[in-house]
C-alpha positions as CSV (number, residue, x, y, z in Angstrom):
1,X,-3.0,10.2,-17.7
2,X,-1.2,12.8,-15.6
3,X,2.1,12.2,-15.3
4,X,4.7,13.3,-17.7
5,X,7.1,10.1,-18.4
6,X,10.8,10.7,-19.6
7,X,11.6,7.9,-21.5
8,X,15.2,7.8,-21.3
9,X,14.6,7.1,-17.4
10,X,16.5,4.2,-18.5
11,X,20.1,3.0,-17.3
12,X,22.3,3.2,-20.3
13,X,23.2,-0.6,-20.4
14,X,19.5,-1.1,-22.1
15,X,20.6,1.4,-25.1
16,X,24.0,-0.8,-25.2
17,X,22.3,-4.0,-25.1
18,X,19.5,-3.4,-27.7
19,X,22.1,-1.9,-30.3
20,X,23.9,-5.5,-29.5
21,X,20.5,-7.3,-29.9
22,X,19.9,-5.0,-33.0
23,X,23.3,-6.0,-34.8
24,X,22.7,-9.7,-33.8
25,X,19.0,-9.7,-35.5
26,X,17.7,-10.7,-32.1
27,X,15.7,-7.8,-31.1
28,X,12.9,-8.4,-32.4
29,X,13.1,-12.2,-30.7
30,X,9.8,-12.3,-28.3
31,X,11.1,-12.5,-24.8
32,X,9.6,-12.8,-21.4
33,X,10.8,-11.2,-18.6
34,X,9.6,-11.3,-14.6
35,X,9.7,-8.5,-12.5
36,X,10.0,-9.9,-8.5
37,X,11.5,-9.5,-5.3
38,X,13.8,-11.6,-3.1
39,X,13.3,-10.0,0.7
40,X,10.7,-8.3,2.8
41,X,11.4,-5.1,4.3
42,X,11.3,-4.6,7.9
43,X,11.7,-7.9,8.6
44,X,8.1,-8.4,7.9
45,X,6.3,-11.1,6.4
46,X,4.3,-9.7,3.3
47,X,4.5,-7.1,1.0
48,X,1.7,-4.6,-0.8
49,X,2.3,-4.3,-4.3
50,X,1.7,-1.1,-5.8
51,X,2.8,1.4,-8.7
52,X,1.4,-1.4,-10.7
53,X,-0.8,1.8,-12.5
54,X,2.0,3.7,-13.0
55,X,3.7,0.7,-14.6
56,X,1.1,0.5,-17.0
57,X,0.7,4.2,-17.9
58,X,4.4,4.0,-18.6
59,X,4.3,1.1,-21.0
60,X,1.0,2.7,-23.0
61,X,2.8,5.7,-24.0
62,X,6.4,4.4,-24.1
63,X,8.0,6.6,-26.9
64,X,11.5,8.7,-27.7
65,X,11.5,11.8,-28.3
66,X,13.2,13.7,-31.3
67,X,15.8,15.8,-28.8
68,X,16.0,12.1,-27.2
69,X,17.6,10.1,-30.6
70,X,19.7,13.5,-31.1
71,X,21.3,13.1,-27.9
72,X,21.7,9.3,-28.3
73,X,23.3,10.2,-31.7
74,X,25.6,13.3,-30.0
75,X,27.4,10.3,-27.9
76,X,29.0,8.9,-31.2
77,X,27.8,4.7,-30.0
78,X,24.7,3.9,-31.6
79,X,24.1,3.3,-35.2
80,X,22.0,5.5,-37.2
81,X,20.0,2.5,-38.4
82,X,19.7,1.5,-34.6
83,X,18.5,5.2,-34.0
84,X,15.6,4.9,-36.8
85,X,14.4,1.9,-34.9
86,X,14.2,3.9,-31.6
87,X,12.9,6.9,-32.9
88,X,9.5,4.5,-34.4
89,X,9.6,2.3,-31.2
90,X,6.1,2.0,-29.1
91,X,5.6,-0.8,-26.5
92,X,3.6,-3.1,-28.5
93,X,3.3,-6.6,-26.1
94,X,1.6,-8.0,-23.0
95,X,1.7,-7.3,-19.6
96,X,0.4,-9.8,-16.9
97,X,0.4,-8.2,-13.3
98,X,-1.5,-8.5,-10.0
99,X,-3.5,-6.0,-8.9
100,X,-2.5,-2.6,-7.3
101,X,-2.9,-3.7,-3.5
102,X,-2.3,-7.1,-3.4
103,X,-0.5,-9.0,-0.9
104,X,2.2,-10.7,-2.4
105,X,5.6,-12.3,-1.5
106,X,9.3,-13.4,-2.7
107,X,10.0,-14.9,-6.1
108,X,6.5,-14.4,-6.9
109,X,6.1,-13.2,-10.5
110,X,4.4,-9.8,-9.9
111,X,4.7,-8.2,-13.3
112,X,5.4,-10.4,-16.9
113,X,6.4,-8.7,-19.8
114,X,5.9,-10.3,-23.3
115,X,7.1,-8.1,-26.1
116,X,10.3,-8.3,-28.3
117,X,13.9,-8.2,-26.4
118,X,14.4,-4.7,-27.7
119,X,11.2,-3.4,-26.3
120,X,11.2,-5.2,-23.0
121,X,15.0,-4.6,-22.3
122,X,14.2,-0.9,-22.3
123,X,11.5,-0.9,-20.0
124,X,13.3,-2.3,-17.1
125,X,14.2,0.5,-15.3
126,X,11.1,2.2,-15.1
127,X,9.3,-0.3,-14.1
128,X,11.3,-1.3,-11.5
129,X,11.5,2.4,-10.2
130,X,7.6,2.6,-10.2
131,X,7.0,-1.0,-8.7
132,X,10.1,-0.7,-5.9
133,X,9.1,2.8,-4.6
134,X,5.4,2.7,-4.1
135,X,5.6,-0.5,-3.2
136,X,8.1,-0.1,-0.6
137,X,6.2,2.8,0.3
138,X,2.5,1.6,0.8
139,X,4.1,-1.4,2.8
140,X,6.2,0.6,5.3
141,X,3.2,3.1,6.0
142,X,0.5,0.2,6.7
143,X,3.0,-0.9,8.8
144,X,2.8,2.1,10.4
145,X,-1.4,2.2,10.1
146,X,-1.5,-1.4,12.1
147,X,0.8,-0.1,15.1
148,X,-2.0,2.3,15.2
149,X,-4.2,-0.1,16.2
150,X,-7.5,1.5,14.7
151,X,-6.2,5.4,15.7
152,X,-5.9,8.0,12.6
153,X,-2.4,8.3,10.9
154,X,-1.6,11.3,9.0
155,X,1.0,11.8,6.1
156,X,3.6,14.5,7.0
157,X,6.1,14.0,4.9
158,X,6.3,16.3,2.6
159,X,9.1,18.3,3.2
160,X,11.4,15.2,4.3
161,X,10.8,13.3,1.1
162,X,13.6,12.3,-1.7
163,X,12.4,15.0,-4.5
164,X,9.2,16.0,-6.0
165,X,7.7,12.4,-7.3
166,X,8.8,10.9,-4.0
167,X,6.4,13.4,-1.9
168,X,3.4,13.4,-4.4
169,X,3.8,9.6,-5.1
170,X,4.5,8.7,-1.4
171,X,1.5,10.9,0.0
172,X,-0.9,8.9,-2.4
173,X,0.9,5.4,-1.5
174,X,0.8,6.2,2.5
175,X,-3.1,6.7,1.9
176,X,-3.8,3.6,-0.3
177,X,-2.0,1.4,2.9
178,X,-4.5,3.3,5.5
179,X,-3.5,6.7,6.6
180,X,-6.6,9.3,6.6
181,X,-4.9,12.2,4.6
182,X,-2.1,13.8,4.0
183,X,0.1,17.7,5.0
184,X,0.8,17.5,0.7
185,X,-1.5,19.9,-0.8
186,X,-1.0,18.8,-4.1
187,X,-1.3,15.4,-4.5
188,X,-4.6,16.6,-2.9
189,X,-5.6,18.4,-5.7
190,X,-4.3,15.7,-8.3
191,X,-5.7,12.4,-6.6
192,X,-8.6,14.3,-4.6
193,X,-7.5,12.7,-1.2
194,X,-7.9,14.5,2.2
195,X,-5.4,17.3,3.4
196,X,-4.4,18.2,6.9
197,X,-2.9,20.5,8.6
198,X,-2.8,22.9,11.8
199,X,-0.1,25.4,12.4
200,X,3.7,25.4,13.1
201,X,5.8,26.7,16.1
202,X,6.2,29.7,13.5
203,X,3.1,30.4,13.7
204,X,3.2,30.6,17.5
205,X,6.6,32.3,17.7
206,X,5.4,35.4,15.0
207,X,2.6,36.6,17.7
208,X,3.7,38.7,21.2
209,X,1.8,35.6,23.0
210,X,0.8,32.1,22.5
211,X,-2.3,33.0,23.7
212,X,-3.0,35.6,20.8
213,X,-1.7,33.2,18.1
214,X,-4.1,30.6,19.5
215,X,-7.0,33.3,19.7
216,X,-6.3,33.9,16.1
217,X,-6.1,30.7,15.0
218,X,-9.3,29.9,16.4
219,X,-11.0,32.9,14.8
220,X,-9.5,31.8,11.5
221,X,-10.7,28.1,12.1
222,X,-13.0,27.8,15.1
223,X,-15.0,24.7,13.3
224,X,-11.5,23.0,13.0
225,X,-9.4,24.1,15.8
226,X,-6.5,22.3,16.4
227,X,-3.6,23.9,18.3
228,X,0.1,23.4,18.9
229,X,1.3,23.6,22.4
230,X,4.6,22.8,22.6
231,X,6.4,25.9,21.6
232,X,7.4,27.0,24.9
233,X,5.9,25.0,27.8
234,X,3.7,21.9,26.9
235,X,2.2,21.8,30.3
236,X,2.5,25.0,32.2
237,X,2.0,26.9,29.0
238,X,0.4,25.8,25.8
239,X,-2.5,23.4,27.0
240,X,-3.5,26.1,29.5
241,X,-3.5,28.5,26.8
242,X,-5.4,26.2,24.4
243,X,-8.1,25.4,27.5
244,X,-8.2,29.1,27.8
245,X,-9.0,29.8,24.5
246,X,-12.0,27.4,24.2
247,X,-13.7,28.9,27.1
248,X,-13.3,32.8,26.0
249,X,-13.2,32.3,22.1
250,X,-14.8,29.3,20.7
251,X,-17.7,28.7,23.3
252,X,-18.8,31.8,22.8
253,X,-18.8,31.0,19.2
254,X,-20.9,27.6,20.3
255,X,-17.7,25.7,19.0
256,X,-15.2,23.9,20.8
257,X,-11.3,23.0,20.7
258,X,-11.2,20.2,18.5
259,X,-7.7,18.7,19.2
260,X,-4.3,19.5,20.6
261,X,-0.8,18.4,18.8
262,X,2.6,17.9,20.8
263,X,5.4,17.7,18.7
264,X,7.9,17.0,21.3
265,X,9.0,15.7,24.7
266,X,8.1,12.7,26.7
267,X,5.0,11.8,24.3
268,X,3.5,9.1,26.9
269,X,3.5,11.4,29.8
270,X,2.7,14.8,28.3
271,X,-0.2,12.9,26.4
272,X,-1.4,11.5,29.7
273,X,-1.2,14.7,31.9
274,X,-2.5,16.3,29.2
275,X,-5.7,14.6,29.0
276,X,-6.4,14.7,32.7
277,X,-5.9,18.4,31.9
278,X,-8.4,18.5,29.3
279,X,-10.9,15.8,30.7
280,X,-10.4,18.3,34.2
281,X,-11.6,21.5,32.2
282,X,-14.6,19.5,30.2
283,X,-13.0,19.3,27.0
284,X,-13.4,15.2,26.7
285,X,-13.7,15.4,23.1
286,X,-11.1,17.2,22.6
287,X,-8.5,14.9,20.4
288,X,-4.6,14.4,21.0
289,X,-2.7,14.4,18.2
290,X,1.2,14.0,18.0
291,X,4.1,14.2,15.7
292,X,8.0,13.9,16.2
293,X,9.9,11.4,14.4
294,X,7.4,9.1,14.5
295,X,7.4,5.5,13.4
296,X,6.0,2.0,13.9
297,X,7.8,0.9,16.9
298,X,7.5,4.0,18.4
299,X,3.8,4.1,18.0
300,X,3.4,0.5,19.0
301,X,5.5,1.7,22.4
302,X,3.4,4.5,23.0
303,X,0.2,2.9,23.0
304,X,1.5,0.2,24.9
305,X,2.5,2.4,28.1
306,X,-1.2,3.3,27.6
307,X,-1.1,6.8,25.8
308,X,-4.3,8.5,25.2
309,X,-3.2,9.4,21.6
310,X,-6.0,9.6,19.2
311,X,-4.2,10.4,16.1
312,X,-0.7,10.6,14.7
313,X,1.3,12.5,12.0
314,X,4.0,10.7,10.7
315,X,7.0,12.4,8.8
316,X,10.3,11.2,7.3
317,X,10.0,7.7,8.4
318,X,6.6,6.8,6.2
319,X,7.6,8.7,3.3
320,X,11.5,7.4,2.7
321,X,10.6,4.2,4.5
322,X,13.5,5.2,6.6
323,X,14.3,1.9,8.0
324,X,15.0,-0.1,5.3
325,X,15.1,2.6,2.4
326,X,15.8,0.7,-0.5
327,X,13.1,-2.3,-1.8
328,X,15.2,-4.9,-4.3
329,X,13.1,-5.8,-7.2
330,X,14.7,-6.7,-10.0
331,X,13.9,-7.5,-13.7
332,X,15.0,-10.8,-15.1
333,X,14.7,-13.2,-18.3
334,X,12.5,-16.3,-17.7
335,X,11.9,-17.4,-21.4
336,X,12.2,-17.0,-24.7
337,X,10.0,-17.9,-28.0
338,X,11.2,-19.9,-31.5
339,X,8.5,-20.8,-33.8
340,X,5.9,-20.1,-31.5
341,X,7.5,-22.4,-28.9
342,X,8.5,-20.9,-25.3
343,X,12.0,-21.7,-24.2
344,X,12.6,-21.2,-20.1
345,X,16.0,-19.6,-19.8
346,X,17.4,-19.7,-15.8
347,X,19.9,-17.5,-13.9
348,X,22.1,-19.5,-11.5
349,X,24.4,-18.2,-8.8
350,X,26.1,-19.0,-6.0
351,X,23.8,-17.0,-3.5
352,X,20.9,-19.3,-3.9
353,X,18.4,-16.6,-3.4
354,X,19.6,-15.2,-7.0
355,X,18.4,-18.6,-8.5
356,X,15.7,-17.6,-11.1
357,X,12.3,-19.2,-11.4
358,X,12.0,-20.5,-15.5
359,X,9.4,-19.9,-18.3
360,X,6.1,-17.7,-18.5
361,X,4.3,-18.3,-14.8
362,X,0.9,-18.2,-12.9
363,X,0.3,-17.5,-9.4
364,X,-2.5,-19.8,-7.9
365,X,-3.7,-18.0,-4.2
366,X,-5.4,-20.8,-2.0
367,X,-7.5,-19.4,0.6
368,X,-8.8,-22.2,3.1
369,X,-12.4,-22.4,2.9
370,X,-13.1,-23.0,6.8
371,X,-11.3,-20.3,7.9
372,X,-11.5,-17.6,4.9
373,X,-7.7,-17.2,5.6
374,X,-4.8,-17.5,3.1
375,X,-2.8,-20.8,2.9
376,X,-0.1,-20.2,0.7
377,X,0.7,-19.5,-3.4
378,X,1.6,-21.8,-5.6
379,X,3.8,-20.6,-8.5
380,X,3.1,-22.9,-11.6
381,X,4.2,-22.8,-14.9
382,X,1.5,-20.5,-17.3
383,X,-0.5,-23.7,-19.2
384,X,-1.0,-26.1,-16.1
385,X,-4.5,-26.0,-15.0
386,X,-6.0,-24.5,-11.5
387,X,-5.2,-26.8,-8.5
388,X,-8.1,-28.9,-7.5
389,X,-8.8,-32.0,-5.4
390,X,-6.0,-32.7,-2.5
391,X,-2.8,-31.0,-2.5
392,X,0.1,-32.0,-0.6
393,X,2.3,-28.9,0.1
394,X,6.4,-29.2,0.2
395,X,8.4,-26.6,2.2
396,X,11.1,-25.3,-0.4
397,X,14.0,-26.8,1.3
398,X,12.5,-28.8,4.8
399,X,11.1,-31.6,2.2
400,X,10.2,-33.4,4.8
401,X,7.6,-30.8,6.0
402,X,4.7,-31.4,4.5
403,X,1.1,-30.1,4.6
404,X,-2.5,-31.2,3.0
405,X,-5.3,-29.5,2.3
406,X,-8.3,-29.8,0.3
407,X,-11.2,-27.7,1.4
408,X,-9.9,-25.1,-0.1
409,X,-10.4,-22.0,-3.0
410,X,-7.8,-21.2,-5.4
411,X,-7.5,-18.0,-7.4
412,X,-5.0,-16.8,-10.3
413,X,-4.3,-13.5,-9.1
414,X,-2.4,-11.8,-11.8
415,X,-4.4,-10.1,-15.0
416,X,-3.7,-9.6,-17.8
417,X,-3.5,-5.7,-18.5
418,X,-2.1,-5.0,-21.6
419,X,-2.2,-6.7,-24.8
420,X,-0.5,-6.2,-28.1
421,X,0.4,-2.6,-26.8
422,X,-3.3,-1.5,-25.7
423,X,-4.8,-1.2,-22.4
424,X,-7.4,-4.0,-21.9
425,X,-8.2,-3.6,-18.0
426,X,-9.9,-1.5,-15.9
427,X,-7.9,0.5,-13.7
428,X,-9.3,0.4,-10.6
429,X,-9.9,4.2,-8.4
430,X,-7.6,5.1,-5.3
431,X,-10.9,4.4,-3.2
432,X,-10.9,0.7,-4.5
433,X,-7.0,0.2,-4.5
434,X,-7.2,1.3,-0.6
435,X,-10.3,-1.1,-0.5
436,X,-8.2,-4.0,-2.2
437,X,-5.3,-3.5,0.3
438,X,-8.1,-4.1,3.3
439,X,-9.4,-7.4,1.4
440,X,-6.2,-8.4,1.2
441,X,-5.2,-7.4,4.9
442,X,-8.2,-9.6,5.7
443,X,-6.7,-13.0,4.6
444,X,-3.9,-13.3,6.8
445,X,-3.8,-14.8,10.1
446,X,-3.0,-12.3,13.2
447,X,0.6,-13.7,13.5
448,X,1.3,-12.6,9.9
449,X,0.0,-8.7,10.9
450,X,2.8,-8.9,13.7
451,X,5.5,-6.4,13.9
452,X,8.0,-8.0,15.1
453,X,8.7,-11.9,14.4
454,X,5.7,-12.2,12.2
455,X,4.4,-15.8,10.6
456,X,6.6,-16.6,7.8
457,X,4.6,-18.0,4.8
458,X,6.0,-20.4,2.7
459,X,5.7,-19.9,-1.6
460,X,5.4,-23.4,-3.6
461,X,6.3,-24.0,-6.6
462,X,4.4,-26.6,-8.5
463,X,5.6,-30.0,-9.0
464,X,6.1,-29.4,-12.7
465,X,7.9,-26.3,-12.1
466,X,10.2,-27.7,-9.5
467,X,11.3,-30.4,-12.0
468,X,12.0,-27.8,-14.6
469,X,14.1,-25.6,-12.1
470,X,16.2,-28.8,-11.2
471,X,16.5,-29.9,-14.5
472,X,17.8,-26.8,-15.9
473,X,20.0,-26.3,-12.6
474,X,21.6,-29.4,-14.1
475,X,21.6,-29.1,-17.2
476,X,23.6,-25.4,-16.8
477,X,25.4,-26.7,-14.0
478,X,27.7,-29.4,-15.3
């Protein structure tokens, strides 16, 4: 494990609630709670889960520190009998969770916590920090990685991300959703993943010439030349410069220029002229690479006016998710136990999207067998068997839409990770977390994968779980 947790990353209402639970003889009541989300960023139509690792790390060595219960104890609130319980307290329950990677959608049950209410009150905020930011993260940059349509994306982020965690974090989530490396050395050195990176205009700027920096440059790193050349005069300056220096430096050398990056300007016509410039002085091979404030839609434009851009870096966009910066999972209580007995407990409000999903879940993923491509979920309660035979699909609210299928596979796609407070599952590598995200990539039709006004797919809720919803919207209700 290398990351060093703080434990009381926790908002304070946990520590008010558990001494409340603790007075009332409750805490040690075994609770479940679901961790979920209620919209799609980017108005897309999936999510990746991720962070689900980090989650897990968290919970194994969930602890307080001594200089923790003194500072709880300087703020005069909490009772010193209270304190004791905190200063022995280890995460000792279950964890059910899907997979690092998986596709998965609204409402859906992505993380269940079983423990007592004490315990799994004060893991709430964590685990939503871990859960909402890589996932928000490794989302927004495949996002970015489809626009690309096949061509390299780089993670530049570095310097434009929200804090330390949020560039090492974000560098390893943008390469898990598809990007080939990343401009942050040290998540590079902690998660062994590729790093990139050329030169910046200072570089340029500190020599009398371009042409000298380049020539240096090239001396420096003639097997992996790749030079800026928009400092001063994309056209008229820097990619004659760079052409001049892989005819008097690098063939001499037997190398060639390996790629050009502009960083500015008109990016579909410099990229263009550009490559009749290159293709005009026999430098085919030689890549284009650009940067600038880069994201999805701007990507998607570029190629579609036909820009001969191999590869891009992508900054501040990919690594705050810049267009819709703030992912909305929540944490909520779906059940309780009594004499070994679960008891479904239901939040109702008037914004019906804040209506809770009851008890201790499962999430059944049907994949139709003819075409290998996802049908839906179907969110049933935690003892009703696998779906088999014919199954007639309800939309949520259009109940007179209906659908059938029964050539089919089904799948529960949550594990269970953690039992009694000890790691039972094998975490899976970065390699096979980036491999799971293709897998899952692969299930979706086209129209899901579109950026704009994707396929919307619709999350059941089994028959038996409908009825309990309704029934307990009723019985609360009146």
């Amino acid at each position: 494990m290398d990351t060093k947790f703080e434990n009381l990353l926790m908002d304070f209402y946990e520590l008010t609630m558990g001494q409340s639970y603790f007075d009332s003889n409750t805490c040690d009541t075994i609770a479940y709670f679901d961790l979920f989300f209620r919209k799609i960023p980017d108005g897309g139509s999936f999510v990746i889960a991720n962070g689900i690792k980090k989650c897990t790390e968290y919970l194994l060595q969930f602890h307080f520190e001594d200089s923790d219960i003194e500072y709880l104890k300087s703020l005069n609130m909490f009772s010193d009998e209270y304190l004791a319980k905190l200063k022995n307290i280890r995460f000792n329950g279950d964890m059910w969770a899907v997979e690092d990677g998986t596709i998965v959608f609204p409402n859906e049950p992505i993380i269940t916590i079983k423990s007592t209410l004490l315990e799994a009150q004060l893991v709430e905020t964590a685990l939503l920090l871990y859960f909402n930011r890589s996932s928000l993260i490794t989302t927004k940059a495949n996002r970015i990685v489809r626009a690309a349509r096949g061509r390299a994306v780089m993670e530049f982020g570095t310097r434009r991300a929200q804090g330390y965690e949020a560039a090492v974090d974000g560098a390893l989530d943008a390469y898990i959703a598809g990007a080939v490396g990343t401009a942050c050395t040290i998540t590079g050195k902690k998660h062994g993943i590729p790093v990139l990176g050329t030169m910046a205009h200072s570089f340029v700027q500190s020599f009398d010439s371009e042409y000298e920096a380049f020539c240096a440059y090239a001396k420096s790193f003639p097997d992996n030349c790749t030079l800026l050349v928009d400092t001063y005069n994309t056209l008229s300056i820097g990619i004659p410069n760079a052409i001049r220096v892989d005819r008097e430096i690098l063939k001499p050398m037997g190398k060639t220029l390996k790629g050009i990056r502009i960083d500015s300007g008109d990016l579909a016509y410099l990229s263009k002229t550009a490559r009749i410039m290159l293709d005009k002085a026999g430098l085919k091979d030689t890549k284009i690479v650009v940067s600038n404030s880069l994201d999805e839609n701007i990507i998607d434009s570029l190629l579609s006016q036909g820009a001969p851009i191999d590869s891009f870096g992508v900054g501040e966009n990919m690594i705050t998710a810049r267009s819709c910066p703030v992912f909305g999972g929540v944490y909520k209580l779906v059940a309780t136990e009594r004499d070994g007995k679960i008891i479904p407990k239901i939040k109702i409000s008037d914004n019906i999207e804040k209506i809770t999903n009851p008890d201790f879940k499962k999430i059944y993923r049907i994949i139709d067998n003819t075409s290998g491509k996802f049908v839906t979920d179907i969110i049933s309660i935690h003892d009703e068997p696998m779906p088999s035979g014919k199954i007639t699909l309800t939309h949520p609210t259009n109940v007179w839409t209906k659908k059938s299928i029964e050539n089919y596979s089904v799948k529960d796609i949550r594990i269970k990770m953690i039992e009694s407070g000890k790691l039972i599952y094998k975490i899976p590598t970065i390699e096979e977390t980036r491999q799971n995200v293709k897998n899952n990539l692969a299930l979706l039709w086209d129209e899901a994968l579109r950026l704009s006004y994707p396929h919307t797919y619709i999350i059941n809720l089994s028959p038996k779980l409908a009825r309990l919803k309704s029934d307990l919207l009723n019985k609360y209700s009146n």
